[in-house]
C-alpha positions as CSV (number, residue, x, y, z in Angstrom):
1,X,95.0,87.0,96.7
2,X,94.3,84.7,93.8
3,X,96.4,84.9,90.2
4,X,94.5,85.9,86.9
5,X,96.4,85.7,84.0
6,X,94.2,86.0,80.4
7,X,95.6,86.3,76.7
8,X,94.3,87.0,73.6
9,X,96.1,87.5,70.7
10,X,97.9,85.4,67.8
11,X,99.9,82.7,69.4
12,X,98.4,79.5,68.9
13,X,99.1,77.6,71.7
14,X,97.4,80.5,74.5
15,X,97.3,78.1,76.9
16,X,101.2,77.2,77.2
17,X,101.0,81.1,77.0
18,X,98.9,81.6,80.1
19,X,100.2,78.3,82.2
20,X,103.4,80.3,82.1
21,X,102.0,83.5,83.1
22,X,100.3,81.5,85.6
23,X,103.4,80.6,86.8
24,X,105.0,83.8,87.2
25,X,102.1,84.5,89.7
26,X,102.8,81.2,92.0
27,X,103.7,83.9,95.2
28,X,100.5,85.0,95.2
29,X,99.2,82.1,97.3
30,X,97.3,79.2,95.5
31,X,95.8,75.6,96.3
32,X,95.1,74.6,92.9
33,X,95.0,76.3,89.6
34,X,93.1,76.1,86.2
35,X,92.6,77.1,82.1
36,X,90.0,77.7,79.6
37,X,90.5,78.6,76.2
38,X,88.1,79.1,73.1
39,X,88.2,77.7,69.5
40,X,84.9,80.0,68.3
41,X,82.3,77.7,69.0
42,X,83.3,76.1,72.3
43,X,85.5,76.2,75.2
44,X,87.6,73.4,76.8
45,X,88.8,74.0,80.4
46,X,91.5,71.5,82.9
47,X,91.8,72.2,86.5
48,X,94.0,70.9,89.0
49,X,94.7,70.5,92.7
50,X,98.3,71.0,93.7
51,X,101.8,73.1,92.0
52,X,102.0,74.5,88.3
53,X,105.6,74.6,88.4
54,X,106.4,71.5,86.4
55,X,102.6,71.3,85.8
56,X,101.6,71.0,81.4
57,X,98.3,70.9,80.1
58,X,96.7,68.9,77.5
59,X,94.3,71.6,76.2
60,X,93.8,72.1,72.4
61,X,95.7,75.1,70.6
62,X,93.7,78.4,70.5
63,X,94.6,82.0,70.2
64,X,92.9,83.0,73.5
65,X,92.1,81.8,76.8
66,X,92.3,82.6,80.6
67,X,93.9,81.0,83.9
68,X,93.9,81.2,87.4
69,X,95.4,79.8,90.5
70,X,92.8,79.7,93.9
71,X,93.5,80.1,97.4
72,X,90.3,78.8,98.7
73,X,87.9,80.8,100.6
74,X,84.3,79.6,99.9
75,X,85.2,75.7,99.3
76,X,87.5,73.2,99.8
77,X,90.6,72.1,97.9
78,X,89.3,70.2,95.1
79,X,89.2,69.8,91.3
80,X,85.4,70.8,91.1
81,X,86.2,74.3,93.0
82,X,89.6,75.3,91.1
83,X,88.8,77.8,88.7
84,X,88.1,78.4,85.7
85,X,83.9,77.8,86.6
86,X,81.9,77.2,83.1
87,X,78.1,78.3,82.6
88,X,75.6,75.4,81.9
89,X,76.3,75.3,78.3
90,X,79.5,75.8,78.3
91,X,79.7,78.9,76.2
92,X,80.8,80.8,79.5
93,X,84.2,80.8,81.4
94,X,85.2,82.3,84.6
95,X,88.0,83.2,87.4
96,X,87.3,85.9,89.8
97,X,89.3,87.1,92.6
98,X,87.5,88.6,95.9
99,X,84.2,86.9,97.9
100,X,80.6,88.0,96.7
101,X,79.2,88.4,100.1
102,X,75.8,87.7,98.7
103,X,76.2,84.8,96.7
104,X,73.9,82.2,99.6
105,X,70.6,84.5,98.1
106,X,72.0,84.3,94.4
107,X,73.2,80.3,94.6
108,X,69.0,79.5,96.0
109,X,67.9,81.5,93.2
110,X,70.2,80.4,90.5
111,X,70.0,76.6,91.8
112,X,66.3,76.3,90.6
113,X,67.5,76.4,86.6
114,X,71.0,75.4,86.5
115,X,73.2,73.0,88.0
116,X,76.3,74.0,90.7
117,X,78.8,71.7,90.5
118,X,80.9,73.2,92.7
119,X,81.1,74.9,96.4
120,X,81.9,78.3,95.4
121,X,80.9,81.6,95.1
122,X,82.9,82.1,91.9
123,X,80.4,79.6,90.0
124,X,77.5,81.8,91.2
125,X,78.8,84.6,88.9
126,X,79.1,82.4,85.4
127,X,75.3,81.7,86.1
128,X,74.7,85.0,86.7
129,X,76.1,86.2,83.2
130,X,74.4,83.3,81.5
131,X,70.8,83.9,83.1
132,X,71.5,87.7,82.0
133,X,72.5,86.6,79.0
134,X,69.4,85.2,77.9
135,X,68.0,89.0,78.6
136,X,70.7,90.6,75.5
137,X,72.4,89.5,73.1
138,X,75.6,91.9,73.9
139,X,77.8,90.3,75.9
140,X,79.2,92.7,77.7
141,X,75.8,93.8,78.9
142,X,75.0,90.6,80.0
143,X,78.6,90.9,82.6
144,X,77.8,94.2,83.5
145,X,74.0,93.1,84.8
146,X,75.3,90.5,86.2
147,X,78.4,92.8,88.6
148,X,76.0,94.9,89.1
149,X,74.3,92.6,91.3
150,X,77.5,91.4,93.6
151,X,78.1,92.9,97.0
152,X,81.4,92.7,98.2
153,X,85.0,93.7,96.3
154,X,85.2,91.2,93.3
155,X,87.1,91.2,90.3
156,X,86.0,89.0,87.3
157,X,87.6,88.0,83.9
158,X,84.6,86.5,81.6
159,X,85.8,83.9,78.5
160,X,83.6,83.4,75.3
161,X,84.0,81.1,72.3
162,X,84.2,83.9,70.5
163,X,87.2,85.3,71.2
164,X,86.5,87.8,73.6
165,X,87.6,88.3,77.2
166,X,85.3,90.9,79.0
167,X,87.2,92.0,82.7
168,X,85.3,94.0,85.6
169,X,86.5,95.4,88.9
170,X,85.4,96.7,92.1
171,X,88.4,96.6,94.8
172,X,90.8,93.3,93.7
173,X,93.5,94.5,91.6
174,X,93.4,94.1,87.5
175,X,95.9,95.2,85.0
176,X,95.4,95.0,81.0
177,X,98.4,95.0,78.9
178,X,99.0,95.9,75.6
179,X,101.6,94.1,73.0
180,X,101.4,94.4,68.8
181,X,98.2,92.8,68.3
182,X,98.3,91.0,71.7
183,X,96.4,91.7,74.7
184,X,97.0,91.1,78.5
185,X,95.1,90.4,81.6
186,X,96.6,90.0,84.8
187,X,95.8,90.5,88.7
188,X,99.5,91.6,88.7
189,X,101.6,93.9,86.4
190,X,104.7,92.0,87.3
191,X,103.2,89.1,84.9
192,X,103.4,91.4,82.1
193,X,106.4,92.3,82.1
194,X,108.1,89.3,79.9
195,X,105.0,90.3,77.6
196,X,104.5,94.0,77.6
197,X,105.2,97.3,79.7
198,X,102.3,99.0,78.4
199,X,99.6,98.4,80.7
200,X,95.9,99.7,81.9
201,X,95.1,99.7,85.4
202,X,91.6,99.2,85.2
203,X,89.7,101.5,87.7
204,X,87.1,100.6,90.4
205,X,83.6,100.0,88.7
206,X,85.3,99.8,85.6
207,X,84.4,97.1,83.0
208,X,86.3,95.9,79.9
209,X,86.2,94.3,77.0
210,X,89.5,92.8,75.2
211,X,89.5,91.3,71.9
212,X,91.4,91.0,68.7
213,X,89.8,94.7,68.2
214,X,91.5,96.1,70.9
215,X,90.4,97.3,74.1
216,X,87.4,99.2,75.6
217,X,86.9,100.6,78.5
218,X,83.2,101.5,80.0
219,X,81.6,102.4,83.4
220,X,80.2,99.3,84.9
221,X,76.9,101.0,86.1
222,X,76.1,102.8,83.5
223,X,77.8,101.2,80.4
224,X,79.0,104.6,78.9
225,X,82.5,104.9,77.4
226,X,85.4,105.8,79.3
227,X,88.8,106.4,78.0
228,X,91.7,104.3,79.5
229,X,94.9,106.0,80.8
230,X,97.8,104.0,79.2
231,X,101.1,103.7,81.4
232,X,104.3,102.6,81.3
233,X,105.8,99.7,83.8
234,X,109.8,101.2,85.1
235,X,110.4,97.3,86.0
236,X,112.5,95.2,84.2
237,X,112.4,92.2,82.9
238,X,115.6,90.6,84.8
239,X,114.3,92.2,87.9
240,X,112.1,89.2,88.1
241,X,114.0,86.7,87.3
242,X,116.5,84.6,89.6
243,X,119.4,84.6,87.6
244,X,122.2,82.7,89.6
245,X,120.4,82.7,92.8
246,X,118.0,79.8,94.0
247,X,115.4,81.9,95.3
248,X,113.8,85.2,95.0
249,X,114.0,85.8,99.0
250,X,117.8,85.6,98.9
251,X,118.1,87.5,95.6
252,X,115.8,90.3,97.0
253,X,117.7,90.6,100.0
254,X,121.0,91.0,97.9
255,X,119.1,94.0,96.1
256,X,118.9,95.8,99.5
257,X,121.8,97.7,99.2
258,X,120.9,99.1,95.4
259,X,117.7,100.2,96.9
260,X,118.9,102.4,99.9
261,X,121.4,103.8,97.9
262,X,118.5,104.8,95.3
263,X,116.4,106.5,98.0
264,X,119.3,108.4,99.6
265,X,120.6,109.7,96.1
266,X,117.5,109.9,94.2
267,X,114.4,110.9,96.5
268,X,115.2,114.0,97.7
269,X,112.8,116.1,95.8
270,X,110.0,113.9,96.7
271,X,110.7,113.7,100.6
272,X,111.2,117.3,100.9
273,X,107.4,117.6,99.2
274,X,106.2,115.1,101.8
275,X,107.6,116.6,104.6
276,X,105.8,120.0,103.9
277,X,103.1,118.0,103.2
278,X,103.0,116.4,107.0
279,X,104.3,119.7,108.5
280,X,100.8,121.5,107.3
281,X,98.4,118.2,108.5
282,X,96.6,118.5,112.2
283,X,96.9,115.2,113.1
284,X,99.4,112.5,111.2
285,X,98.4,108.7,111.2
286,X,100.6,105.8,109.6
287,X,99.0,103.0,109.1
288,X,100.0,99.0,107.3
289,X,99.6,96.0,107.5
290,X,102.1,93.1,108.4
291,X,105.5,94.0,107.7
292,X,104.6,97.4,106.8
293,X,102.9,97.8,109.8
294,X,106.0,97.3,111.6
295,X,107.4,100.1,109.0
296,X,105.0,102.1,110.0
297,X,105.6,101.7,114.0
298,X,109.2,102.4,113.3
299,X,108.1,105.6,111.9
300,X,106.0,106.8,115.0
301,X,109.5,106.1,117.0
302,X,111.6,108.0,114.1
303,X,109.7,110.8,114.2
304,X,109.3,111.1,118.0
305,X,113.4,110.7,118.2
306,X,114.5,112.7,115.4
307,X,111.9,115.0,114.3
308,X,110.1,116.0,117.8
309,X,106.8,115.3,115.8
310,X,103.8,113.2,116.9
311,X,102.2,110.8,114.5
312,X,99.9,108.1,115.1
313,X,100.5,104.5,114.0
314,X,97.9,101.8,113.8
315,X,97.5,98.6,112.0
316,X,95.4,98.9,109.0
317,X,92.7,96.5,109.3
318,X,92.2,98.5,113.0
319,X,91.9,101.8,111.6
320,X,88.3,101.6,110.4
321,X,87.5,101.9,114.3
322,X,89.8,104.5,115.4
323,X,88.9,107.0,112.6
324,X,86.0,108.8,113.5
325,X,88.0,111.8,114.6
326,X,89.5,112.4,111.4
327,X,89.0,115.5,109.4
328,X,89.6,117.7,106.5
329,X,92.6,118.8,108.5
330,X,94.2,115.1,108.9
331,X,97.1,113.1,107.2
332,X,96.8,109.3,106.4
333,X,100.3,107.9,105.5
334,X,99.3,104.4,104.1
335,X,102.2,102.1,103.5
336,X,101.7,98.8,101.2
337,X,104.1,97.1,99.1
338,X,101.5,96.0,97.0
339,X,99.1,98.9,97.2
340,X,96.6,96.4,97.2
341,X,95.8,94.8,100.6
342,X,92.6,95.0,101.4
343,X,92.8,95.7,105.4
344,X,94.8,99.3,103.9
345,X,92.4,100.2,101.2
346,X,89.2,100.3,103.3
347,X,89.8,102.2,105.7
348,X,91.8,105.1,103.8
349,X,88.8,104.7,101.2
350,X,86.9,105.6,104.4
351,X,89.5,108.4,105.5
352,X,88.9,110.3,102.1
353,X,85.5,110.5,102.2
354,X,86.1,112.1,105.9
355,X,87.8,114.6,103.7
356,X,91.3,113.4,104.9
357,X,94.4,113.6,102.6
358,X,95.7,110.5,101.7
359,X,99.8,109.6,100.9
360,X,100.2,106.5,99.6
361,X,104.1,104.4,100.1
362,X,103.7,101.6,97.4
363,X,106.0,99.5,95.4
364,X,103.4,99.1,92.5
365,X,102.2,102.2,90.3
366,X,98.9,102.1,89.3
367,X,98.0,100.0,92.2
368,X,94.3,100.9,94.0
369,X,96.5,102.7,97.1
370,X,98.1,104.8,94.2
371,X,95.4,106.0,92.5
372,X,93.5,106.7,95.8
373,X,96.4,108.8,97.3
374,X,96.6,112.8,96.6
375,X,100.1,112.6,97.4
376,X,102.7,109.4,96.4
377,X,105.9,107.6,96.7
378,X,107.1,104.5,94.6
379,X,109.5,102.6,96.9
380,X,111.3,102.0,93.9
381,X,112.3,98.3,95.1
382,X,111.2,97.1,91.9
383,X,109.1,93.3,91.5
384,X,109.3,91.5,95.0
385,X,108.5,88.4,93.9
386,X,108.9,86.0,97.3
387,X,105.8,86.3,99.2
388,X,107.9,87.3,102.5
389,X,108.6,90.9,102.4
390,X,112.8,92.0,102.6
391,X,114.0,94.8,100.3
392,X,110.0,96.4,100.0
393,X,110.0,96.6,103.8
394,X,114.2,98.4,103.8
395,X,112.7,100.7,101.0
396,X,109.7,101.1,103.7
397,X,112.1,102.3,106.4
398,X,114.6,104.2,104.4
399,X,112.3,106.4,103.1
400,X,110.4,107.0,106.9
401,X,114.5,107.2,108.1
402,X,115.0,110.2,105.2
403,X,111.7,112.0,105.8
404,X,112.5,112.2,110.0
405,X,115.2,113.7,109.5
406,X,113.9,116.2,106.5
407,X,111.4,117.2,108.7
408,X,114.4,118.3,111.1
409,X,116.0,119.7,108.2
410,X,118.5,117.4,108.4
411,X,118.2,115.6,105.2
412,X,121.9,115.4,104.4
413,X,122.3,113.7,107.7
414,X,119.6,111.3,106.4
415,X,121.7,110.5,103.3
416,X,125.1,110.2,105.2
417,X,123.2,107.4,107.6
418,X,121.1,105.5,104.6
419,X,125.0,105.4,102.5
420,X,126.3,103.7,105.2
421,X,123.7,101.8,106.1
422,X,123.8,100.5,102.3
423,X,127.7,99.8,103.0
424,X,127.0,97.8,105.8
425,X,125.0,95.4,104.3
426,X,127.1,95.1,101.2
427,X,129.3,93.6,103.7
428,X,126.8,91.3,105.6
429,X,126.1,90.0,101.8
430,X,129.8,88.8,101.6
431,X,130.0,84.7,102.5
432,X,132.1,85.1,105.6
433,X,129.3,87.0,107.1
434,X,126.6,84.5,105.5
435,X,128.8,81.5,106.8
436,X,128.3,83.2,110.4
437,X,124.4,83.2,110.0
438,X,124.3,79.1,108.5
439,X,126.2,78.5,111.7
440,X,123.9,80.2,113.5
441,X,121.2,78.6,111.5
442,X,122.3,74.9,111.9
443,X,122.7,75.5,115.6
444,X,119.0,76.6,116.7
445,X,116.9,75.4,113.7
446,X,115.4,72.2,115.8
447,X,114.4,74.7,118.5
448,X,110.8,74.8,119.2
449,X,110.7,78.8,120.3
450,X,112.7,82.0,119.5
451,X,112.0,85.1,121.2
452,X,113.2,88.5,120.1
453,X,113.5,92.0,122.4
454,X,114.0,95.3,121.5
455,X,113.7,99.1,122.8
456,X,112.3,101.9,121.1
457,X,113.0,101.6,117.3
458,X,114.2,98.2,117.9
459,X,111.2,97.4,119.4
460,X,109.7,98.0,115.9
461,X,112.6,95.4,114.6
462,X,112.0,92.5,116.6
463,X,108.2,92.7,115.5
464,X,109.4,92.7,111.8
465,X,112.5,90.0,112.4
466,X,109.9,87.7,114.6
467,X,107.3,88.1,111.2
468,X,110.4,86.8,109.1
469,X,111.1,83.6,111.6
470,X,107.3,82.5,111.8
471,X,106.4,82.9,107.9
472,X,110.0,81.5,106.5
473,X,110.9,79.0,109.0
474,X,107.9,78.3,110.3
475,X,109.5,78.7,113.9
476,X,106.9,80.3,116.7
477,X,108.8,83.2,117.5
478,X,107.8,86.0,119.2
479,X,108.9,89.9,119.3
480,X,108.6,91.7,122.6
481,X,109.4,94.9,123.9
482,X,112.8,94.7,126.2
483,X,110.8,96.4,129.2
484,X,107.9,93.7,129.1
485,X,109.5,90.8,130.4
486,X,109.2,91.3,134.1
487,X,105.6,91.2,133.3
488,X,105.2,87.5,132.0
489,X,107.3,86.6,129.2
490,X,110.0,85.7,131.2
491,X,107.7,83.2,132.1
492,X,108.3,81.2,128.8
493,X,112.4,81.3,129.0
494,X,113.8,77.7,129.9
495,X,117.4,76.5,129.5
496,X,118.8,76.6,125.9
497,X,116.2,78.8,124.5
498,X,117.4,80.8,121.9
499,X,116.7,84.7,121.9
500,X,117.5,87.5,119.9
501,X,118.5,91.0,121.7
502,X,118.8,94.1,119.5
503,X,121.1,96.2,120.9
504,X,122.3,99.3,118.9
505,X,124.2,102.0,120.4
506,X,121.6,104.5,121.5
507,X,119.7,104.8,124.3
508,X,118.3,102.0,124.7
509,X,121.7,100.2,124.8
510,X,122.0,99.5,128.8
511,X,118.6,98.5,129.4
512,X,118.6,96.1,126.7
513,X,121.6,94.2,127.9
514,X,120.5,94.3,131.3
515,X,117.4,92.5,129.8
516,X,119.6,90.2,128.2
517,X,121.2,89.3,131.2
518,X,117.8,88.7,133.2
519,X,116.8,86.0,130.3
520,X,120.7,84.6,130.2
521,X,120.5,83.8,134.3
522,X,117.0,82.1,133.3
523,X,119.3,79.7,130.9
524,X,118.8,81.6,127.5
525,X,120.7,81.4,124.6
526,X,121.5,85.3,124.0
527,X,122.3,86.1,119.7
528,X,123.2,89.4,119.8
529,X,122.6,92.1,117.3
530,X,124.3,95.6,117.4
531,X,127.8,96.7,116.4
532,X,129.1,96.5,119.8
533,X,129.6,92.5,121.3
534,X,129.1,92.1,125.0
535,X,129.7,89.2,127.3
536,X,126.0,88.7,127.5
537,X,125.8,87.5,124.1
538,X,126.4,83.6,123.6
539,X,126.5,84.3,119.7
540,X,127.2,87.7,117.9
541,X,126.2,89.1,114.6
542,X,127.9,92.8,114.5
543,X,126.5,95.5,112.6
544,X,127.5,98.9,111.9
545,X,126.2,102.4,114.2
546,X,124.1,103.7,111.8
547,X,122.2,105.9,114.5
548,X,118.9,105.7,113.5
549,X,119.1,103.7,110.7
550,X,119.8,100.7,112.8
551,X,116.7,99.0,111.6
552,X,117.7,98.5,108.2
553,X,121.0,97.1,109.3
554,X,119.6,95.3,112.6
555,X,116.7,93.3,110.6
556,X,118.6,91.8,107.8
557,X,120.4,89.6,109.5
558,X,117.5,88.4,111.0
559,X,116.2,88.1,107.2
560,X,119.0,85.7,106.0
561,X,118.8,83.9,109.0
562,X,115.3,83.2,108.4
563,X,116.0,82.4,105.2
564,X,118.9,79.5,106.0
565,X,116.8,78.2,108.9
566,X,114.1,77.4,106.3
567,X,116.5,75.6,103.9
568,X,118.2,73.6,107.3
569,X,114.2,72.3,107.4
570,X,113.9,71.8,103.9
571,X,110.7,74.4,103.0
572,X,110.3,77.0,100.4
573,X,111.7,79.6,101.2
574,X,110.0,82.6,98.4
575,X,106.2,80.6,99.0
576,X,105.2,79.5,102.8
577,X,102.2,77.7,103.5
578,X,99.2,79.6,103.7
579,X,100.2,83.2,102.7
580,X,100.0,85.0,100.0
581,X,101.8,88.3,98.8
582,X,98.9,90.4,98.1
583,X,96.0,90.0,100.8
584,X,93.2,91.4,99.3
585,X,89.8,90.0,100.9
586,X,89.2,90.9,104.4
């Protein structure tokens, strides 16, 4: 969940260097953050509690170094636990991302012959490496003893005066990227990219050493040579940047139409592969976590609806205990924007050695989920850089939207329905449409609750629209299915509460208003979405019919008005409290 961001190479100042790639990581989550760098006898380190973004450092010049910023797990939020952590002499730096589910029997080992300063598990490791070091004068070995004895999924990047970085991995995500005569470490490719699109995703037991020499790759149990399998990043640099707009959630919600439009005239090849894929499988399971576990619910209903097929859906950090009765037969669609999270890599780890086939729907090539998978599809949505999901979760859906309807052999219908989706919120991103939502925004953003219904695939949109309210806004909302009601939440409707009713023109239409009426005679403020207004609805936001496609055009008005109800309260909108983009310890 953490940032790592390491540099070698011959700019002087590597610590400027690194505080910026730091920075470029900030929606990852982080408490406090912190730097080490080398001079080739030494190391000097500063850590801090609190924000990097106008943040300097005082640290001497040097041509490598590493960084990190910490979401706390083991520890509090203090100086002393911010990484990096530094061996008893010093000679040893530090940042690791993950928990070492061991470290209580290493710290009361350790403890007897060097001194913890801190609360962590991280500072475990660096006295680890320097009690193995003592054992061989390589260092690399002296890493690669050390991993060797953590349990748990942990990813390390190891500093020495010398001026070499040595990296090691085993679950949490690292990248190495390669520039002329510079070298790159990062828990994120999207940090490269103002440096660099050649990168190394650094597999799974892997260990690495980076230096002015280059960059070596070996086994981690073993120590024999492996060679690395150089890529190229498709981002841009731009596509990562704000240019004129003040955030990255409102910028990314803007790049929503570009995105459908990509999938519905580029993807074809790939969906029509996925859907023979899923047409030979004996049992189908979707599977995701947060917002792309509401993706993957909308999929169950899209392929019920459209394609007559059954599929399973679960939430991914459920699955481990509903997958005992899979096979060589069965079909795990995982869906991950960042192909990292945890709660989604277990269990489809787990799947494959069950001898199921795995397809992977990631934004990030090279990710963990993508090299697992035996079949793949990049959402294409490019960098989403605000921690709450918008244009990864339309990509989500489109493609899900496409493949339904393939699977009917109806993809031209798909592509017909995804266009016009696209148009429609071209049109939702013009300011008369935008000055509809502040309105709406400034009216209910001192309400205490929000509640959201929907049917059927709308049901799967209030989840995902009530997920935007509570990690933008910070507003308890809730999603509910329209039918569930009668059977207590009606309970919690009181005069002047505000609630949003999906309504699009399909067959859940009349029983969705009809629940809309029940909370409106209970004293509820009715927002209506759908492209038809009814005299139910206190407030209306219209859409377009987009049959079923109405989840991309339903939910982003629900996005922007998360987004102007957290500016009417004065938060953040691209980095909540608590919450960070890629979730990867359990």
């Amino acid at each position: 969940m953490c940032g790592i961001f390491g540099y070698i190479g011959q700019k002087e100042n590597a610590a400027a260097t690194i505080l910026n790639g730091l920075k470029t990581l900030e929606y990852r989550g982080y408490d406090s953050w912190g730097i080490a760098v080398g001079n080739g006898r030494t190391l000097d380190h500063e850590k801090h509690v609190g924000k990097i973004s106008q943040a300097r450092v005082s640290l001497p010049l040097s041509t490598f170094g590493i960084g990190h910023t910490r979401w706390a797990t083991h520890g509090g939020v203090t100086d002393a636990n911010a990484h990096p952590h530094l061996s008893c002499d010093a000679k040893i730096a530090l940042v690791h991302n993950g928990i070492v589910e061991n470290y209580q029997k290493l710290r009361k080992t350790l403890q007897r012959n060097h001194k913890i300063t801190s609360e962590t598990d991280t500072e475990i490791i660096v006295h680890l490496i320097e009690e193995e070091s003592k054992k061989t004068k390589k260092l690399d070995d002296a890493v690669r003893a050390a991993f060797k004895k953590l349990t748990g999924l942990n990813a390390i990047v190891v500093l020495f005066p010398g001026g070499q970085i040595t990296v090691a991995k085993n679950g949490s995500p690292l990248v190495l990227g390669i520039s002329n005569k510079e070298y790159f470490v990062a828990s994120d490719p999207a940090a490269l990219l103002p440096h660099t699109q050649k990168v190394i995703f650094l597999e799974d037991n892997q260990l690495a050493s980076v230096g002015n020499g280059g960059i070596k790759v070996f086994e981690a149990e073993s120590g024999k040579g492996v060679k690395p399998k150089v890529q190229s990043l498709q981002w841009e640099v731009k596509q990562a940047k704000l240019g004129k707009f003040e955030h990255f959630m409102l910028k990314e919600i803007f790049e929503q139409p570009k995105v459908i439009r990509n999938i519905a005239e580029n993807y074809s090849e790939q969906i029509n592969n996925l859907a023979n894929v899923i047409k030979r499988a004996r049992g189908t399971f979707f599977i995701g976590c947060g917002t792309a576990s509401y993706a993957a619910l909308a999929g169950q209903y899209l392929f019920s609806r459209v394609a007559n097929v059954h599929v399973n859906f679960s939430i991914g950090s459920e699955f481990n205990y509903l997958e005992h009765y899979l096979n060589d037969k069965s079909l795990v669609i995982a869906i991950s924007q960042s192909g990292e999270t945890i709660d989604v890599v277990e269990p489809v780890s787990n799947a494959k050695k069950k001898g199921a086939k795995v397809v992977a729907l990631t934004n990030v090539l090279g990710s963990t989920l993508y090299r697992l998978a035996d079949h793949k599809i990049l959402l294409g949505a490019g960098p989403e850089v605000a921690v709450c999901a918008t244009k990864s979760f339309i990509a989500m859906v489109s493609i899900l939207v496409y493949l339904a309807y393939e699977m009917n052999g109806e993809g031209q219908k798909a592509k017909k329905l995804l266009t016009k989706a696209a148009q429609n919120v071209e049109l939702m991103l013009k300011d008369s449409y935008l000055d509809n939502i502040k309105k709406l925004a400034k009216k209910i953003y001192q309400k205490e609750h929000l509640y959201i219904i929907g049917r059927g695939l709308s049901y799967a949109t209030s989840l995902e629209a009530t997920l935007k309210l509570k990690e933008v806004p910070y507003i308890h909302s809730e999603g509910f299915a329209g039918g569930e009601l009668k059977h207590g939440v009606i309970a919690l409707i009181e005069n002047g509460t505000p609630t949003i009713v999906f309504a699009p023109k399909d067959e859940t239409h009349e029983a969705i208003i009809s629940n809309a009426i029940e909370i409106k005679a209970r004293g509820g403020y009715i927002i209506g979405i759908g492209p038809e207004n009814n005299e139910a609805f206190d407030y209306y936001l219209p859409t377009f019919d987009v049959e079923d496609a109405s989840i991309i055009t339903n939910v982003v008005p629900a996005q922007l008005l998360a987004y102007f109800l957290a500016l009417n309260k004065g938060l953040e909108p691209d980095k909540p409290r608590n919450l960070a983009k890629s979730v990867t310890v359990k």
